[in-house]
Phi, psi and omega in degrees: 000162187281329175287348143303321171299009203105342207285104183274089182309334176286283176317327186285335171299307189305307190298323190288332182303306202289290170261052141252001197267334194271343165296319153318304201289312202285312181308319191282355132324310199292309193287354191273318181253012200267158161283167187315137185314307153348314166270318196272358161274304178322278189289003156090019180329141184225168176219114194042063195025026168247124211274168160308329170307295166326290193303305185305357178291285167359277155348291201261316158340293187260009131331299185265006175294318163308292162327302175284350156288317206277003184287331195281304235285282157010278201296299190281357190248005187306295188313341176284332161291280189305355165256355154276355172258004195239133167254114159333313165294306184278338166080359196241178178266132211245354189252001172335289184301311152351296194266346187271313194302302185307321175301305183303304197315292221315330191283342189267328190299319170306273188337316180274350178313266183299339126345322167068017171264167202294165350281356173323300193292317200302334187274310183272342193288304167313287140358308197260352177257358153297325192272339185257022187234345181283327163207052173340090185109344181261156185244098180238022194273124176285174178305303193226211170251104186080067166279340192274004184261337179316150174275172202280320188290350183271286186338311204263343176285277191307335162262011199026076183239151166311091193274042104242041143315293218279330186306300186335294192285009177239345141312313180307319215240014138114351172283086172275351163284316156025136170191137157334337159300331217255140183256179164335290202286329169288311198295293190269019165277359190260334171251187182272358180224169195270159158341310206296279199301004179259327180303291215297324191283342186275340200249348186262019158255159197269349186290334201259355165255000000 
């Protein structure tokens, strides 16, 4: 058992505290420079071969992996907080203008956050022009949002194309499973190309008008 072994929980917290927050930290980059969710489902965006979907699991997983460490992390380290805020000679608390300072950022930092004034607003404005440099020049914007989960009979109803033009050419093009159930986003996990590029090869057959 681990507590036989030796197995110190207080260190073991710590270390989890520690890399679930630089794992927190790297996705939520990811999540900071990745594209709008639209495109990057449509076009099948991938990062280190993980789509959007993945890196926000990532996200959110160790969010709460985070969370419940740092309450462990919290709990064994309290008395070690208050004796780091307290000078020892004076019996008093010595970190004030500190914890009042820590405090204003976090409050001000919230605040212009939701408010959406600069340099805050200044931070997503870069955010949005990093996400608009991933397919610079391309036309991947799907027909509406989240076209790729429509099923091909919702899909092909709604732009008014023939669906069974599109089974025919998507039969053609080696989906010998293919049924009017199945959407985009299914379709392009069985094959090498994105929602995007399976639409685009589909509309430019005549079967389908």
């Amino acid at each position: 058992m681990f507590w036989e072994s030796g197995f110190r929980f207080r260190g073991f917290i710590s270390l989890l505290v520690t890399f679930s927050g630089l794992i927190m930290i790297a996705s939520g980059i990811v999540a900071y420079i990745m594209p709008e969710g639209r495109i990057a489902y449509w076009a099948d965006w991938r990062f280190l071969t993980l789509g959007k979907e993945q890196w926000g699991t990532i996200h959110t997983v160790l969010s709460f992996v985070f969370f419940f460490a740092t309450i462990f992390h919290l709990a064994f380290n309290f008395k070690a907080l208050i004796s780091y805020l307290k000078d020892r000679v004076k019996k008093t608390y010595s970190m004030r203008s500190e914890l009042v300072l820590v405090l204003v950022i976090i409050i001000i930092s919230t605040h212009g956050s939701i408010a959406g004034v600069a340099p805050f607003s200044s931070v997503m404005d870069l955010g949005s022009t990093i996400k608009k440099t991933w397919y610079a020049g391309q036309e991947v914007h799907p027909p509406f949002p989240h076209a790729e989960l429509l099923t091909l009979k919702q899909l092909c109803s709604k732009m008014d194309l023939k669906l069974p033009g599109a089974l025919a050419f998507l039969k053609e093009k080696g989906f010998a499973d293919v049924d009017e159930k199945m959407n985009l986003k299914s379709l392009a996990k069985q094959s090498d190309s994105s929602p995007a590029q399976i639409f685009e090869a589909m509309m430019m057959d005549d079967r389908l008008y």
